[in-house]
C-alpha positions in Angstrom: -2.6 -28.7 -7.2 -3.1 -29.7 -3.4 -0.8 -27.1 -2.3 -1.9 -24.4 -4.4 -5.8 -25.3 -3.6 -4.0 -25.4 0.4 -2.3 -22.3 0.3 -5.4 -20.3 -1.3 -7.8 -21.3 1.4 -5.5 -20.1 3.9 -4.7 -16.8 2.3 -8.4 -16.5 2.1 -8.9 -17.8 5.9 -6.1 -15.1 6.5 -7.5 -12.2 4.4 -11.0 -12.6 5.6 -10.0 -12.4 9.3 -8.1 -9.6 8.8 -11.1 -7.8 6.9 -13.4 -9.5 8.9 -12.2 -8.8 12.2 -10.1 -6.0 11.9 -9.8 -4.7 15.0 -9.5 -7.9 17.3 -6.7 -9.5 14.4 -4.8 -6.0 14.6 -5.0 -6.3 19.0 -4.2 -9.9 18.8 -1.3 -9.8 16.4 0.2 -7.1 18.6 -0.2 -8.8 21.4 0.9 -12.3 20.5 4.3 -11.7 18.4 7.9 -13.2 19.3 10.5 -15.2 17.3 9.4 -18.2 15.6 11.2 -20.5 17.2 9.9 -19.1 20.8 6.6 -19.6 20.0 6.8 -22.9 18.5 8.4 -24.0 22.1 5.5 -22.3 24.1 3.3 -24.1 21.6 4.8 -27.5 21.9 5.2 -27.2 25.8 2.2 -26.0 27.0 -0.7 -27.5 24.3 1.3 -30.3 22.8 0.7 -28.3 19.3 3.1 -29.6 16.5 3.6 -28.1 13.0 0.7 -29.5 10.9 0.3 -26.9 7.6 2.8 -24.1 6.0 1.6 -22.0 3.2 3.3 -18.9 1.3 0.9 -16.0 1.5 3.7 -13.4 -0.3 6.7 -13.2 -0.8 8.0 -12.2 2.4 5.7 -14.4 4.7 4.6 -18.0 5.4 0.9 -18.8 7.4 1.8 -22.2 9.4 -1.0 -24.0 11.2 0.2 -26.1 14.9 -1.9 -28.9 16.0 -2.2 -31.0 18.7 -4.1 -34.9 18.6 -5.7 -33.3 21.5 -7.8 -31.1 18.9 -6.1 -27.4 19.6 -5.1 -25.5 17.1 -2.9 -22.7 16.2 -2.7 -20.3 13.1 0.4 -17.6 12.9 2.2 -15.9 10.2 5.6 -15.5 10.0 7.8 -12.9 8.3 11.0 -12.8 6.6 12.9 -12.0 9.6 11.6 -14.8 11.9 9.1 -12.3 13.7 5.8 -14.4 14.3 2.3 -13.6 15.3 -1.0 -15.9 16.7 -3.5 -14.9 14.2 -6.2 -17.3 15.3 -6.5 -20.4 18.0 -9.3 -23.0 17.9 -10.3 -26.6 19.0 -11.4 -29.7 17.1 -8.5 -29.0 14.2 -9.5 -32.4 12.1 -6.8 -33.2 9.1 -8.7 -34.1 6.0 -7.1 -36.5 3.8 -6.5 -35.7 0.0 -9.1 -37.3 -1.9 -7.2 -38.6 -5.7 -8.8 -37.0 -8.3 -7.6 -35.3 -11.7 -4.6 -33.1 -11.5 -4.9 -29.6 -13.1 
């Protein structure tokens, strides 16, 4: 249930940018794309960002979220063929822990 409730509110994070937003998520996806793995490095060297979240949003891509104690923040989607794009950056990123409660 965690991961589904997680992986909803990012598609939704995700979906509303995009309808939100349209024309600054379109420039800043364009701008921002590379393989995965290069901008995991840039993210790790130059912010101290570190995998934090992964979520499915289709079939053919995953939304991960970086993070960094520091507070910095990074959202990007990644396709099927290890293409990856910065969606959205931020500060303050604070993990919430899971709270028990009934399972569904």
């Amino acid at each position: 249930m965690e991961r589904t409730m997680f992986n909803r509110l990012i598609g939704t994070a995700v979906l509303a940018t995009a309808i939100l937003l349209p024309n600054q998520a379109a420039a800043q996806a364009t701008l921002a794309c590379a393989k995965r793995a290069e901008i995991a490095a840039f993210l790790d060297g130059h912010y101290s960002e570190k995998p934090s979240a992964i979520g499915q949003l289709d079939s053919k891509t995953i939304v991960e979220i970086f993070a960094a104690e520091s507070g910095s923040w990074t959202m990007m989607i990644t396709d099927v063929t290890g293409r990856s794009c910065v969606i959205l950056t931020g500060q303050n990123w604070d993990s919430i822990p899971v709270l028990p409660g009934p399972k569904a």
